[in-house]
VEXKE-125578 format. One record per residue (C-alpha): residue in three letters; x, y, z. Coordinates in steps of 0.25 Angstrom, whole numbers. Example, Ala and Ser with C-alpha at 12.3 -4.5 7.8 and 13.67 -1.06 7.14 Angstrom:
BEGIN
+------+-------+-------+-------+
| rest |     X |     Y |     Z |
+------+-------+-------+-------+
|  Ala |    49 |   -18 |    31 |
|  Ser |    55 |    -4 |    29 |
+------+-------+-------+-------+
***
This chain:
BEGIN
+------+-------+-------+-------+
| rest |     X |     Y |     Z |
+------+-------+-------+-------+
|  Unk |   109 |   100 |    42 |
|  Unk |   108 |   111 |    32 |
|  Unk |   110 |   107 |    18 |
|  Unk |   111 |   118 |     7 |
|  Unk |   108 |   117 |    -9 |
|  Unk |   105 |   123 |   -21 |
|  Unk |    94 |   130 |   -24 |
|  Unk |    90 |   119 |   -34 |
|  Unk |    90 |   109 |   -25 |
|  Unk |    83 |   116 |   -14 |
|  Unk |    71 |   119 |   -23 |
|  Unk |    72 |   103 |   -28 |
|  Unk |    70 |   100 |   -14 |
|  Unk |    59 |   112 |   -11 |
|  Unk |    52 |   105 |   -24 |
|  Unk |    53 |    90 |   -19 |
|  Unk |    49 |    94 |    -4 |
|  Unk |    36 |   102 |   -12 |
|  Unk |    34 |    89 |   -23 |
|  Unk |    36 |    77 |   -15 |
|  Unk |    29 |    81 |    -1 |
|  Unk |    40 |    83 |     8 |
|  Unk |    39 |    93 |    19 |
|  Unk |    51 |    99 |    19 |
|  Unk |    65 |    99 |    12 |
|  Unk |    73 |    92 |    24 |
|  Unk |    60 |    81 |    22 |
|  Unk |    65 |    78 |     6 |
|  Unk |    79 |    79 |     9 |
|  Unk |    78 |    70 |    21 |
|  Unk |    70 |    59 |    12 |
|  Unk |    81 |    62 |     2 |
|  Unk |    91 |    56 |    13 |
|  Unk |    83 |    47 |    17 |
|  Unk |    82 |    39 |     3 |
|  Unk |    96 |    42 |     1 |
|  Unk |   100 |    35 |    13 |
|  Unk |    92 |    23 |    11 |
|  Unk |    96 |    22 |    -6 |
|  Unk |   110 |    22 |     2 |
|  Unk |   107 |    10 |    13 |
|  Unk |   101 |     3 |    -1 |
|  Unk |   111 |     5 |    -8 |
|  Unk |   121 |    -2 |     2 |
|  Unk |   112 |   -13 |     6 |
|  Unk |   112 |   -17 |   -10 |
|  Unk |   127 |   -15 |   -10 |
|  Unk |   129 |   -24 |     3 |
|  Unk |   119 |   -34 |    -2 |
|  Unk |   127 |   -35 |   -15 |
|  Unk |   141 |   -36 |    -9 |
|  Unk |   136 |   -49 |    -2 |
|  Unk |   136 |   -64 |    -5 |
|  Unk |   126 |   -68 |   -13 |
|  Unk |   114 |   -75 |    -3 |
|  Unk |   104 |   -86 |    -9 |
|  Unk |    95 |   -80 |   -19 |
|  Unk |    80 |   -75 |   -14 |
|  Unk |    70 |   -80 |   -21 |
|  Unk |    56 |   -86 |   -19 |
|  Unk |    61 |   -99 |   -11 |
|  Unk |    71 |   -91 |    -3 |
|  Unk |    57 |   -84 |     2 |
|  Unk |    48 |   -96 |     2 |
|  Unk |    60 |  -101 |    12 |
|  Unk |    62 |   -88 |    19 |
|  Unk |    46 |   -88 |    22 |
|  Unk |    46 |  -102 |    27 |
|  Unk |    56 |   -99 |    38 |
|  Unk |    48 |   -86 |    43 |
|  Unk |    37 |   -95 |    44 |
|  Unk |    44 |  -107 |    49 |
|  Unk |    51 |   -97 |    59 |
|  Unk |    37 |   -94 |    65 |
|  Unk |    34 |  -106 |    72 |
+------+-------+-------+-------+
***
């Protein structure tokens, strides 16, 4: 894949790939994707998890109860 930019954004990435320890300008940009992609799959789990019906709420007894079966489910 060739990607072309501006001369100001090329010497922001030569000046990221020297500062932050990256080996090249396909390693920073590849990270750059990388996060990208992952804010995205974040981004819809949140949007899935608030589109559906409330659940009972999580709190200390809802864990108390959750550890009790794992330990229970043992034998």
């Amino acid at each position: 894949m060739i990607i072309s930019l501006p001369d100001d954004l090329k010497l922001f990435i030569d000046e990221q790939v020297s500062q932050r320890g990256y080996s090249s300008s396909s390693e920073y940009v590849q990270e750059l994707i990388r996060k990208d992609h992952d804010r995205q799959h974040l981004r819809n789990a949140l949007s899935a998890g608030a589109e559906s019906a409330p659940t009972v709420a999580v709190t200390d007894d809802y864990f108390g109860s959750l550890r009790t079966r794992v330990r229970n489910s043992r034998g």
